[in-house]
py3Dmol code that shows the C-alpha trace and the ligand (Angstrom):
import py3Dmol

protein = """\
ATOM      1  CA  UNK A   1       8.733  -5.983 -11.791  1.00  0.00           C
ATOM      2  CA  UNK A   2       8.051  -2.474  -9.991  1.00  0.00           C
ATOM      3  CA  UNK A   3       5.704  -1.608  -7.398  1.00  0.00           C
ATOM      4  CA  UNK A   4       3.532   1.614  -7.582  1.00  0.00           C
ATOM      5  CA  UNK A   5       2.274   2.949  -4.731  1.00  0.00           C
ATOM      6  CA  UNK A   6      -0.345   5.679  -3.946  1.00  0.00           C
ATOM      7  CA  UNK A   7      -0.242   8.323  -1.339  1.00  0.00           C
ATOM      8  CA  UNK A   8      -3.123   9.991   0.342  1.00  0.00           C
ATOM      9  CA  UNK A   9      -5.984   7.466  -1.253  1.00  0.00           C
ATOM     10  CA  UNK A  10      -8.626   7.866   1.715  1.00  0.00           C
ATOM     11  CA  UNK A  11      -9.596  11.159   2.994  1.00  0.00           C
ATOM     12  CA  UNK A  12      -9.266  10.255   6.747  1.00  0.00           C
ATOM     13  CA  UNK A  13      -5.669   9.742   6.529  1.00  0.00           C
ATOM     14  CA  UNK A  14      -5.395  12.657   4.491  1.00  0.00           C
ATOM     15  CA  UNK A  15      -6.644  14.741   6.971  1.00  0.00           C
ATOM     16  CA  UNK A  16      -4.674  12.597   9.890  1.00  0.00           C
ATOM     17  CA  UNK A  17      -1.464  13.630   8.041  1.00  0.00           C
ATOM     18  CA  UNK A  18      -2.799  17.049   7.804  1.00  0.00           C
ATOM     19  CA  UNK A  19      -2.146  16.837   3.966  1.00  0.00           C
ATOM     20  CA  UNK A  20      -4.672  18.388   1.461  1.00  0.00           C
ATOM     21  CA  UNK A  21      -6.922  15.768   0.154  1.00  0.00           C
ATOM     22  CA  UNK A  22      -5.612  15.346  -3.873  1.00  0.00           C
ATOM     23  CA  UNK A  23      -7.613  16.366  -7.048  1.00  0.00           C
ATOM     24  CA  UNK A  24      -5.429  13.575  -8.693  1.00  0.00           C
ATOM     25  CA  UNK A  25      -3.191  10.501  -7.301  1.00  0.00           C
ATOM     26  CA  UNK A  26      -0.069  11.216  -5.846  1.00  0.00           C
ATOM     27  CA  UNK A  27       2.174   8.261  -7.057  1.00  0.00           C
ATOM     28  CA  UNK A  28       5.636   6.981  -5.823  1.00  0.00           C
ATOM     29  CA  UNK A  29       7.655   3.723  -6.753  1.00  0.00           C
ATOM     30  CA  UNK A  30       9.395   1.186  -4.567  1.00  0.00           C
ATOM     31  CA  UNK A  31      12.195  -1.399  -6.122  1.00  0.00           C
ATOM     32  CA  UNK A  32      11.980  -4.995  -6.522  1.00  0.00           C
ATOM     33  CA  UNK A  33      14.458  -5.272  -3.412  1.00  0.00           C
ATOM     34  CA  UNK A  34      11.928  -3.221  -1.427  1.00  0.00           C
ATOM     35  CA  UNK A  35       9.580  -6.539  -1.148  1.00  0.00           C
ATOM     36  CA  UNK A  36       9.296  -8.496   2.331  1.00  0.00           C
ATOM     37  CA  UNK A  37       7.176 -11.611   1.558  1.00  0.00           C
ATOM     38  CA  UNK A  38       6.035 -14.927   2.894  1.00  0.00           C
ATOM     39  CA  UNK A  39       5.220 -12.803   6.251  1.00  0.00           C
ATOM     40  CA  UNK A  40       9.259 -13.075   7.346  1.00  0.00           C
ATOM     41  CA  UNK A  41       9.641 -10.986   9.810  1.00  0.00           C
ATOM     42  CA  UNK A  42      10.739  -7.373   9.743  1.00  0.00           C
ATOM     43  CA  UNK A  43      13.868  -6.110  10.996  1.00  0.00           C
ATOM     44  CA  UNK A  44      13.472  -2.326  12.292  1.00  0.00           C
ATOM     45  CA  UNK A  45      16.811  -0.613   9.936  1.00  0.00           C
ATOM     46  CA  UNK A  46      19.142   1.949  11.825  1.00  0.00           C
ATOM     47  CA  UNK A  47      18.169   4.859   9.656  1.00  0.00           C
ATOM     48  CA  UNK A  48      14.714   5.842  11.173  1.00  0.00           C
ATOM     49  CA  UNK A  49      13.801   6.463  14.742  1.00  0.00           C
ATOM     50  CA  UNK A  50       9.733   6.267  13.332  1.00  0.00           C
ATOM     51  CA  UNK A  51       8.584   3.696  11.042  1.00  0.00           C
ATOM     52  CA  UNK A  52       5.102   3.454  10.935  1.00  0.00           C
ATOM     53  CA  UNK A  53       2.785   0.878   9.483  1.00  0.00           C
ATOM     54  CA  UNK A  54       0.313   1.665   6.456  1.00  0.00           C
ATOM     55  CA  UNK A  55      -1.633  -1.343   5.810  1.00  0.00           C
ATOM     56  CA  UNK A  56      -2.909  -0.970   2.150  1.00  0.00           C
ATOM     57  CA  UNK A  57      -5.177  -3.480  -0.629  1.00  0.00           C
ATOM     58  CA  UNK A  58      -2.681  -4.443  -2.959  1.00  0.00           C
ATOM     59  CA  UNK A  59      -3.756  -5.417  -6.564  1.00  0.00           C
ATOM     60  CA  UNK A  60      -1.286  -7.604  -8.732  1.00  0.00           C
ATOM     61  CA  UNK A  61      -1.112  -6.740 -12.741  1.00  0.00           C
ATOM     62  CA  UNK A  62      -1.874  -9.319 -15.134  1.00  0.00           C
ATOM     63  CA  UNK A  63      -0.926  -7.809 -18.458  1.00  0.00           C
ATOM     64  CA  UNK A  64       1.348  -5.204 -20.199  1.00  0.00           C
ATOM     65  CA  UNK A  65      -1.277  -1.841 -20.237  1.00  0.00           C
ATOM     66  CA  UNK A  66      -0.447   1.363 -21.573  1.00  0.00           C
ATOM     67  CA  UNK A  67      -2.910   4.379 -21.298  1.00  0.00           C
ATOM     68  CA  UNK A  68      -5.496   1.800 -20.195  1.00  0.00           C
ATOM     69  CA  UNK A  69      -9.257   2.991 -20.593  1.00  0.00           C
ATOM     70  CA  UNK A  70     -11.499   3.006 -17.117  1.00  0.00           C
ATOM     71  CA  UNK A  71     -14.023   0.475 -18.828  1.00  0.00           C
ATOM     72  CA  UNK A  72     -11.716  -1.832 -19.044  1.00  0.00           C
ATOM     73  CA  UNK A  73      -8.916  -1.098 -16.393  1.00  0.00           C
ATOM     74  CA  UNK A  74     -10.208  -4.296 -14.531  1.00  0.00           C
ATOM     75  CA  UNK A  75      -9.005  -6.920 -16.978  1.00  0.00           C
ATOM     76  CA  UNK A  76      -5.517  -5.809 -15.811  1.00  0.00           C
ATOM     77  CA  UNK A  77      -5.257  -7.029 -12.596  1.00  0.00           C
ATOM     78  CA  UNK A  78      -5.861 -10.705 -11.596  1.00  0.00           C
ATOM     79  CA  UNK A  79      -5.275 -10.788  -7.515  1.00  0.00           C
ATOM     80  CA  UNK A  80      -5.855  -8.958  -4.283  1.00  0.00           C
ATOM     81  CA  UNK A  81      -3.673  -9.231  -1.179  1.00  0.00           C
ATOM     82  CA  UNK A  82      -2.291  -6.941   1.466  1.00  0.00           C
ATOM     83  CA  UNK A  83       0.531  -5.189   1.995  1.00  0.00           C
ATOM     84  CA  UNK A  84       2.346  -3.015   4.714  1.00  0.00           C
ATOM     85  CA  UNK A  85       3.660   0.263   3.514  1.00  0.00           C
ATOM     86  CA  UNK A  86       6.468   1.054   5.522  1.00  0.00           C
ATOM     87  CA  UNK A  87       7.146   4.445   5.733  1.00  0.00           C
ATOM     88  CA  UNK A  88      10.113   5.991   7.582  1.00  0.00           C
ATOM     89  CA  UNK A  89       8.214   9.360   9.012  1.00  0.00           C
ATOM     90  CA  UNK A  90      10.898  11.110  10.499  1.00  0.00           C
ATOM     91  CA  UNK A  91      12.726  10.927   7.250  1.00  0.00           C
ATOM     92  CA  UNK A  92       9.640  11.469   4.845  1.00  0.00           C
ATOM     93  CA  UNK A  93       9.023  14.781   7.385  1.00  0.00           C
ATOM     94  CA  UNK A  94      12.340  16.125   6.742  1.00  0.00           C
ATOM     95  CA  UNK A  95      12.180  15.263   2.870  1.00  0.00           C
ATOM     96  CA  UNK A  96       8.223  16.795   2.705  1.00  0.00           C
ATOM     97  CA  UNK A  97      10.031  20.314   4.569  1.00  0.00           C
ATOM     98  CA  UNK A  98      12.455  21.078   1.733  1.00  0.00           C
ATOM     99  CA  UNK A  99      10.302  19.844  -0.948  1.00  0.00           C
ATOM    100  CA  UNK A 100      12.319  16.605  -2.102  1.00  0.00           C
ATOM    101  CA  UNK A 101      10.882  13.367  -3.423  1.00  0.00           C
ATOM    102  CA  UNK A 102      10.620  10.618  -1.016  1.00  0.00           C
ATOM    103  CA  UNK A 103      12.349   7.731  -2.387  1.00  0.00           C
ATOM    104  CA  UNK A 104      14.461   7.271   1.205  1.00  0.00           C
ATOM    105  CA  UNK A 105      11.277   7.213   3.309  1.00  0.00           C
ATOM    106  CA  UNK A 106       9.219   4.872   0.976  1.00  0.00           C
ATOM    107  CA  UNK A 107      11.406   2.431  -0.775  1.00  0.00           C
ATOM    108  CA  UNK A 108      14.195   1.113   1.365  1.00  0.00           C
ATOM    109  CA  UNK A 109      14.486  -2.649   1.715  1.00  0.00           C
ATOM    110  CA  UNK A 110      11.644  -4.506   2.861  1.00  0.00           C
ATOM    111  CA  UNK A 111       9.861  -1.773   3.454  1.00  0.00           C
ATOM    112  CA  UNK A 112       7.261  -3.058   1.104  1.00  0.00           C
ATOM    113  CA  UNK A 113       5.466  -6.138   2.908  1.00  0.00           C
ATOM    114  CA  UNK A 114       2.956  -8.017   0.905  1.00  0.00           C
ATOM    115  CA  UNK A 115       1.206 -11.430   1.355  1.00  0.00           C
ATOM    116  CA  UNK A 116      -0.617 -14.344  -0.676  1.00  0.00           C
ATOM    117  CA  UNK A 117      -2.328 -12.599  -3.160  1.00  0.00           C
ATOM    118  CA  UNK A 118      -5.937 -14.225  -3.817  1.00  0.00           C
ATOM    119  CA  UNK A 119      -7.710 -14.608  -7.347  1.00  0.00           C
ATOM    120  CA  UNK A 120      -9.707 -11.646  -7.943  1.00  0.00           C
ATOM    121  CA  UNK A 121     -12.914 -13.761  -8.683  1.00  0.00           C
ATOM    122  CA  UNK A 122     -12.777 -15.184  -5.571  1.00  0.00           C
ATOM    123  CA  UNK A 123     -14.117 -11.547  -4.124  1.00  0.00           C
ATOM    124  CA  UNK A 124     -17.718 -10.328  -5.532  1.00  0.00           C
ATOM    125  CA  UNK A 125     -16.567  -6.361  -5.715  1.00  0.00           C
ATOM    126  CA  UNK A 126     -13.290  -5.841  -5.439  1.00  0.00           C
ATOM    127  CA  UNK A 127     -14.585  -2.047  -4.718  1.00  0.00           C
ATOM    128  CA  UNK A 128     -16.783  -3.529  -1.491  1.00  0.00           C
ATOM    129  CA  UNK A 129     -13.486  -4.842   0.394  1.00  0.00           C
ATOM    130  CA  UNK A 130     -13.226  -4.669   4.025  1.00  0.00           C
ATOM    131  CA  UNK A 131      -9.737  -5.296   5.593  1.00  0.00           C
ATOM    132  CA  UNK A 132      -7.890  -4.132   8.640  1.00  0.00           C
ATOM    133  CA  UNK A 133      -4.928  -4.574  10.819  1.00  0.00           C
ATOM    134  CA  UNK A 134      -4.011  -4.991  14.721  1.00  0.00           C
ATOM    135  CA  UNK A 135      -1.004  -4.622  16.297  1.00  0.00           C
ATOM    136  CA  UNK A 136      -0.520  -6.703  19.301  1.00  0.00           C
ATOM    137  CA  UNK A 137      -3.841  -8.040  19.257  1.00  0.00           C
ATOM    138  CA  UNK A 138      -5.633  -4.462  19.017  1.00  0.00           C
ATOM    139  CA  UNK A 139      -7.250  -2.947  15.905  1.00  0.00           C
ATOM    140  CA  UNK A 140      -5.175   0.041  14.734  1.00  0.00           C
ATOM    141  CA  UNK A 141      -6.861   0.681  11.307  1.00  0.00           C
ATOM    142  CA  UNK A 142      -9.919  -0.440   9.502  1.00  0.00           C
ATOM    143  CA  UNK A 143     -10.482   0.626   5.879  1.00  0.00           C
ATOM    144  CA  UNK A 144     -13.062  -0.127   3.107  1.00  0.00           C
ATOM    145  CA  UNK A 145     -11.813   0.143  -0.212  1.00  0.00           C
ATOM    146  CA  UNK A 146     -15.575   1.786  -1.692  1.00  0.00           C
ATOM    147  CA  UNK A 147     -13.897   4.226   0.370  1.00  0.00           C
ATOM    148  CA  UNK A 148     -11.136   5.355  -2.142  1.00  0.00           C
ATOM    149  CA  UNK A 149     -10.563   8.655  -3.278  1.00  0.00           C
ATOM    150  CA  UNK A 150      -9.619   6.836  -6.579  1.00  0.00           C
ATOM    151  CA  UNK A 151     -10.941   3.954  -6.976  1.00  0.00           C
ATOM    152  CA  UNK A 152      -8.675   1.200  -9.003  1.00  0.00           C
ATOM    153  CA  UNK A 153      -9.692   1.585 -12.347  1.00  0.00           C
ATOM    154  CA  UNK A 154      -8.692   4.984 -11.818  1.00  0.00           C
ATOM    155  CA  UNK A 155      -5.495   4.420 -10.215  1.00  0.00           C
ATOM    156  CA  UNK A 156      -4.829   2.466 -13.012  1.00  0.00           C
ATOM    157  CA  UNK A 157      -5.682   4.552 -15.800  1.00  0.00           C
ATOM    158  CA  UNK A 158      -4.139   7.161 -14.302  1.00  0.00           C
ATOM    159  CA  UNK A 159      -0.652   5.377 -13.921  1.00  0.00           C
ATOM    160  CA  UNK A 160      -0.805   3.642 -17.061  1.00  0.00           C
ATOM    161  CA  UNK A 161      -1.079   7.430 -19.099  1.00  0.00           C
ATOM    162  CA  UNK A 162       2.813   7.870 -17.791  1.00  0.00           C
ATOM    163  CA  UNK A 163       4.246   4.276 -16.501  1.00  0.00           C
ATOM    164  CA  UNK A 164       3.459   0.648 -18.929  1.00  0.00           C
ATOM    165  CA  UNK A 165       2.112  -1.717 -16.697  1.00  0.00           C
ATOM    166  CA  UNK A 166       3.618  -5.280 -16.917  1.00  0.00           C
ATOM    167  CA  UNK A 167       2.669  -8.462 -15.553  1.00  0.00           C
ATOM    168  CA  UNK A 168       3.626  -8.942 -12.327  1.00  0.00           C
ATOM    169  CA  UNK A 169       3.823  -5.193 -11.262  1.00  0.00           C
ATOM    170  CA  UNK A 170       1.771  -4.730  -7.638  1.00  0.00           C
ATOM    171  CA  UNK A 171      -0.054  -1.752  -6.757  1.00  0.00           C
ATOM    172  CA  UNK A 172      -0.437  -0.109  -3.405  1.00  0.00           C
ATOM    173  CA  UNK A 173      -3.712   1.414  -3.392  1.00  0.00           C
ATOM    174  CA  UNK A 174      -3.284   3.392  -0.528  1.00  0.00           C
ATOM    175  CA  UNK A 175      -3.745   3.578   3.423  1.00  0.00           C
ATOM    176  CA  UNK A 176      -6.883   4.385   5.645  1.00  0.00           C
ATOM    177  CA  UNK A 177      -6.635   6.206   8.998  1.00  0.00           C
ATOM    178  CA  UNK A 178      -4.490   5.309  11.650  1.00  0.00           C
ATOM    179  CA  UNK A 179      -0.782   4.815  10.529  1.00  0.00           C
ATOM    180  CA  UNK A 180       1.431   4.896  13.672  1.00  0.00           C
ATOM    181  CA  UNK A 181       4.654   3.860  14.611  1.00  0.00           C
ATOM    182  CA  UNK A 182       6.122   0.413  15.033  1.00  0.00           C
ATOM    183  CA  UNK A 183       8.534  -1.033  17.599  1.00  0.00           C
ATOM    184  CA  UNK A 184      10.499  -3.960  18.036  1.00  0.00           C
ATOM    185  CA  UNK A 185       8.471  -6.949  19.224  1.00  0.00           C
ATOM    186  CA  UNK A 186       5.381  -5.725  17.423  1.00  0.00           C
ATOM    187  CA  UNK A 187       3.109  -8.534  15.875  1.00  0.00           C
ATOM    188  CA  UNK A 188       1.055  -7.505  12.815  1.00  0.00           C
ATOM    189  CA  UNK A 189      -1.079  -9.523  11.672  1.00  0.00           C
ATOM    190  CA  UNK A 190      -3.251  -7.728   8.664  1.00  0.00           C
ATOM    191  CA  UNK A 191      -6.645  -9.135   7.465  1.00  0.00           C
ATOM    192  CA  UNK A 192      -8.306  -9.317   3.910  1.00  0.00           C
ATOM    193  CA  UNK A 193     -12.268  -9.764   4.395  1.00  0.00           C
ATOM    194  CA  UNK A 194     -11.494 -11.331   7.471  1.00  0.00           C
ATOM    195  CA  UNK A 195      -8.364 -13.959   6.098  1.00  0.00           C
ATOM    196  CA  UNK A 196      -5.460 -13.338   8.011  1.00  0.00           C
ATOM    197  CA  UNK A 197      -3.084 -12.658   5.264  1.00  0.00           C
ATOM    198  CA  UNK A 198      -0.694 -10.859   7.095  1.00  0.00           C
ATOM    199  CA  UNK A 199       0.981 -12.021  10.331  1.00  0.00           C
ATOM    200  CA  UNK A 200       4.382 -11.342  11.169  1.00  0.00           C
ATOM    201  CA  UNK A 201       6.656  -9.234  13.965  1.00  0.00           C
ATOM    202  CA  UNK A 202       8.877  -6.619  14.116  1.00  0.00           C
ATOM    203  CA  UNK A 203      12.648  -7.224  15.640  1.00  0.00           C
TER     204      UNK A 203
END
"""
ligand_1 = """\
1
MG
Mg 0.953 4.163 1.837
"""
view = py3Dmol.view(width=600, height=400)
view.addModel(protein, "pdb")
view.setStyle({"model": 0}, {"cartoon": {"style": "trace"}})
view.addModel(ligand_1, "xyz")
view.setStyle({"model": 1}, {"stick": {}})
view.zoomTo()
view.show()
């Protein structure tokens, strides 16, 4: 399985980032070995003095799709969760400077959380989603997923024109406003609709 990740999905944390807001998805990958589940905790690696949080809607895929029409992009995924993007700024900075890809910032291990993912029919829009995510008991970011730049069926469409889709793949649709740094001791605990899905600490 692969996970697919988007970049700069909400205009707020575009413009946080100072990053043009994109005419078309800006995509990146993270490996299998990337994946942090069952809410173990996370253990801050030795490479980055700035990891920061990105809590993002995460849909799982279903079925193999390959240049997968709009209409129908929704029959590929079957459940919704949360994940935690973990992004290592300082390096991601550096990479963004001299214009190389990201891979070291974005998909070192267990930098991509994720939790229970729930049956898609048990939401009523999956485009009308609410979630958010405190750290230490305060709200850091709050995000609404009918407020995507692209929405999912366009995520997927657009992936699927250049990547097959296969059962099992997750996709990271992308982070609101307020990202920030983590540190040791840190309890996240990330919510879905208001289901704590996520709850776990840093150390
Ligand atoms: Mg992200």
């Amino acid at each position: 399985m692969k996970v697919i990740a988007v970049g700069r999905n909400y205009i707020d944390h575009a413009n946080e980032l100072k990053n043009p807001v994109p005419t078309e998805p800006v995509i990146f990958l993270k490996p299998d070995t990337a994946l942090l589940k069952e809410n173990k905790d996370f253990y801050y690696p030795d490479f980055s003095q700035d990891i920061h949080y990105e809590v993002e809607v995460v849909l799982r895929i279903c079925k193999e799709g390959k240049h997968i029409a709009e209409k129908f992009a929704d029959k590929y995924y079957d459940r919704i969760g949360l994940g935690i993007d973990f992004t290592a700024r300082d390096i991601q900075q550096k990479h963004k400077e001299k214009g190389l890809p990201w891979e070291l910032a974005k998909a070192f291990d267990h930098s991509a959380a994720i939790s229970n993912l729930l049956p898609k029919e048990g939401f009523a829009n999956a485009q009308a989603l609410n979630f958010h995510l405190d750290v230490n008991k305060q709200r850091v970011q709050t995000g609404a997923t009918k407020d995507m730049i692209f929405s999912f069926a366009k995520i997927l469409t657009f992936v699927s024109k250049y990547i097959t889709l296969r059962n099992g793949d997750l996709i990271y649709t992308g982070t609101p406003a307020g990202v920030g740094p983590i540190q040791i001791g840190d309890h996240l605990e990330g919510y879905l609709e208001n289901q704590k899905l996520i709850d776990f600490r840093i150390k």
